[in-house]
C-alpha positions in Angstrom: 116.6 126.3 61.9 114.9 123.3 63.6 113.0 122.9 66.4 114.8 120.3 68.9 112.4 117.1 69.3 110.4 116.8 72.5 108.5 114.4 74.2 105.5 115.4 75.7 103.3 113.8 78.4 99.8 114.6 80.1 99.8 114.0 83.6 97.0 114.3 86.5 98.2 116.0 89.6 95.6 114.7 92.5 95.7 116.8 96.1 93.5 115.8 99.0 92.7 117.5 102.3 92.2 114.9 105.1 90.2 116.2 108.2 92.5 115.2 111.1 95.4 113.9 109.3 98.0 115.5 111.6 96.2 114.1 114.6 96.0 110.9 113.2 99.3 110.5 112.2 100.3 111.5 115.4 98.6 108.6 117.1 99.6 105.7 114.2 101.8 107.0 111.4 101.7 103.6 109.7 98.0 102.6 110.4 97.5 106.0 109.0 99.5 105.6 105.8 97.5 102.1 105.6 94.0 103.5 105.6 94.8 106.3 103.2 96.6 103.7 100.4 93.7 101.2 100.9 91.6 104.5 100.4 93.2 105.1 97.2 93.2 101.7 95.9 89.3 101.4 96.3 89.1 104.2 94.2 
């Protein structure tokens, strides 16, 4: 019996903890969302 073919794929899971985030987003949820995707771009 044969196995079925499968595709597999390596993938990077990335988590971060940002100090005040919940504050922050309180005050400008879209500023917020800004700053932490220009963030990630730099990198």
């Amino acid at each position: 019996m044969t196995e079925p073919s499968s595709e597999r794929r390596l993938a990077a899971v990335v988590s971060a903890d940002v100090a005040g985030y919940a504050r922050l987003m309180g005050r400008d949820e879209e500023g917020t969302l800004e700053a932490l995707r220009s963030h990630r771009r730099e990198l």
